[in-house]
C-alpha positions as CSV (number, residue, x, y, z in Angstrom):
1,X,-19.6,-3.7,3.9
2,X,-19.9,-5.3,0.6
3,X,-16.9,-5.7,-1.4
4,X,-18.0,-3.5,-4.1
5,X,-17.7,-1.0,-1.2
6,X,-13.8,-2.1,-0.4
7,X,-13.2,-1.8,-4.4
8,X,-13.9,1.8,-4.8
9,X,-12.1,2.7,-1.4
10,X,-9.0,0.6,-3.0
11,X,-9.8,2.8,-6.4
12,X,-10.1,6.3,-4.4
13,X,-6.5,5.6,-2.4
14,X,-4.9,4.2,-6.1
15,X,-6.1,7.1,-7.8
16,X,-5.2,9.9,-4.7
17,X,-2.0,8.3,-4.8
18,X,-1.0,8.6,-8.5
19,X,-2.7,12.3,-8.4
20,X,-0.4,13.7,-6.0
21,X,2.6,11.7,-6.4
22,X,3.5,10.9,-9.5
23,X,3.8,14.7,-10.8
24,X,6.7,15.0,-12.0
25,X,7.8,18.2,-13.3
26,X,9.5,18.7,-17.0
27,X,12.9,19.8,-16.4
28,X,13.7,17.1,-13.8
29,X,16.9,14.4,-14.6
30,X,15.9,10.4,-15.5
31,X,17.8,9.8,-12.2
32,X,14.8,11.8,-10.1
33,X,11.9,10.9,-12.1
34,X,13.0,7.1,-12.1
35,X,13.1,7.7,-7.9
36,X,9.7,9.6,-7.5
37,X,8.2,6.6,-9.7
38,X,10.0,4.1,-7.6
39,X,8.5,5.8,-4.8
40,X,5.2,6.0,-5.7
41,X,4.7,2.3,-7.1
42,X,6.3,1.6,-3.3
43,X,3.6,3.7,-1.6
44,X,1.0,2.1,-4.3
45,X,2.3,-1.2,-3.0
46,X,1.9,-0.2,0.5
47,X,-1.6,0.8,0.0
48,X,-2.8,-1.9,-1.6
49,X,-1.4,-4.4,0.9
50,X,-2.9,-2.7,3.6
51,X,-6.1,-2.5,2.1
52,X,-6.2,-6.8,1.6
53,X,-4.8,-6.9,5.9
54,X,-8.1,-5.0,6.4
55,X,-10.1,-7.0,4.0
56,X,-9.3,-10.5,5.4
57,X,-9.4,-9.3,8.9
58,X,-12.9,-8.0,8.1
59,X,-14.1,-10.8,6.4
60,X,-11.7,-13.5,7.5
61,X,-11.9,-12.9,11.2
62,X,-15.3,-10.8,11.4
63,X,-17.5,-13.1,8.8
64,X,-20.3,-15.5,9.4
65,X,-19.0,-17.9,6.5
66,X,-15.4,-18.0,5.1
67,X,-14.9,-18.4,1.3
68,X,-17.3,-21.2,0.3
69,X,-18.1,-22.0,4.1
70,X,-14.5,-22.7,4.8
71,X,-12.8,-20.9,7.4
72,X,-9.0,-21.2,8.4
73,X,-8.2,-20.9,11.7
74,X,-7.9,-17.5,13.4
75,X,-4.0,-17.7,13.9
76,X,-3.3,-18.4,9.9
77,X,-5.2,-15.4,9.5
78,X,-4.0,-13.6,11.6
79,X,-0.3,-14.1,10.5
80,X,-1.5,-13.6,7.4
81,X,-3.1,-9.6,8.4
82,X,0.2,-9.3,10.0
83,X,2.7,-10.2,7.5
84,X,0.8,-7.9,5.2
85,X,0.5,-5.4,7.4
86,X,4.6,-5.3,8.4
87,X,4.9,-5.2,4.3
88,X,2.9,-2.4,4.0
89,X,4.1,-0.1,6.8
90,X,7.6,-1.0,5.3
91,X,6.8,-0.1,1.7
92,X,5.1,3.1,3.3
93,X,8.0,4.2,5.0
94,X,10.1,3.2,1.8
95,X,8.3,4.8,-0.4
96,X,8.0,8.2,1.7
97,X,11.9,8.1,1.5
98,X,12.2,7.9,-2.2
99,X,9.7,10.8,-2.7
100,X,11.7,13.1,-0.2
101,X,14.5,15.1,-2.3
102,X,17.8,14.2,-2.0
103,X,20.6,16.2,-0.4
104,X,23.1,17.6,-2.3
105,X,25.5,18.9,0.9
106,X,25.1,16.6,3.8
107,X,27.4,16.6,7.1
108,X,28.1,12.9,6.2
């Protein structure tokens, strides 16, 4: 794939992100507007990191030439798609969380 092709998937995913999640509606409090923001700049994060693990593994790992003919060795990058990765699935599950409603009566 060329990485015009990668940009518009990362545009698509930005843009079906901030379409369904950062609705907010009029007579919510600053308190859960400022948490469904954090939550979706967290899942926003989350996508984006996940979409550069997937982008060096398929042109890091999976390309003829590396950036200017130079290619690091397969363990930096894969640390590297794993280290994003990790962050990503951790923003995800974050994020997810913040954009849940809160309880108001909990048996805690």
């Amino acid at each position: 794939m060329q990485l015009t092709d990668w940009i518009v998937i990362l545009a698509v995913v930005l843009i079906t992100i901030a379409f369904f999640c950062a609705r907010t509606p009029a007579n919510w409090s600053s308190e859960n507007r400022a948490r469904r923001l954090a939550g979706t700049r967290l899942l926003i994060q989350a996508a984006c990191s996940l979409w550069a693990a997937l982008l060096i593994a398929a042109h890091g790992l999976f390309a003829l030439k590396g950036l200017l003919a130079v290619r690091p060795a397969p363990l930096e990058t894969l640390a590297g798609i794993a280290i994003l990765s990790v962050c990503g699935c951790y923003w995800s599950i974050r994020g997810r969380q913040l954009l849940k409603p809160r309880r108001i009566f909990s048996a805690y």
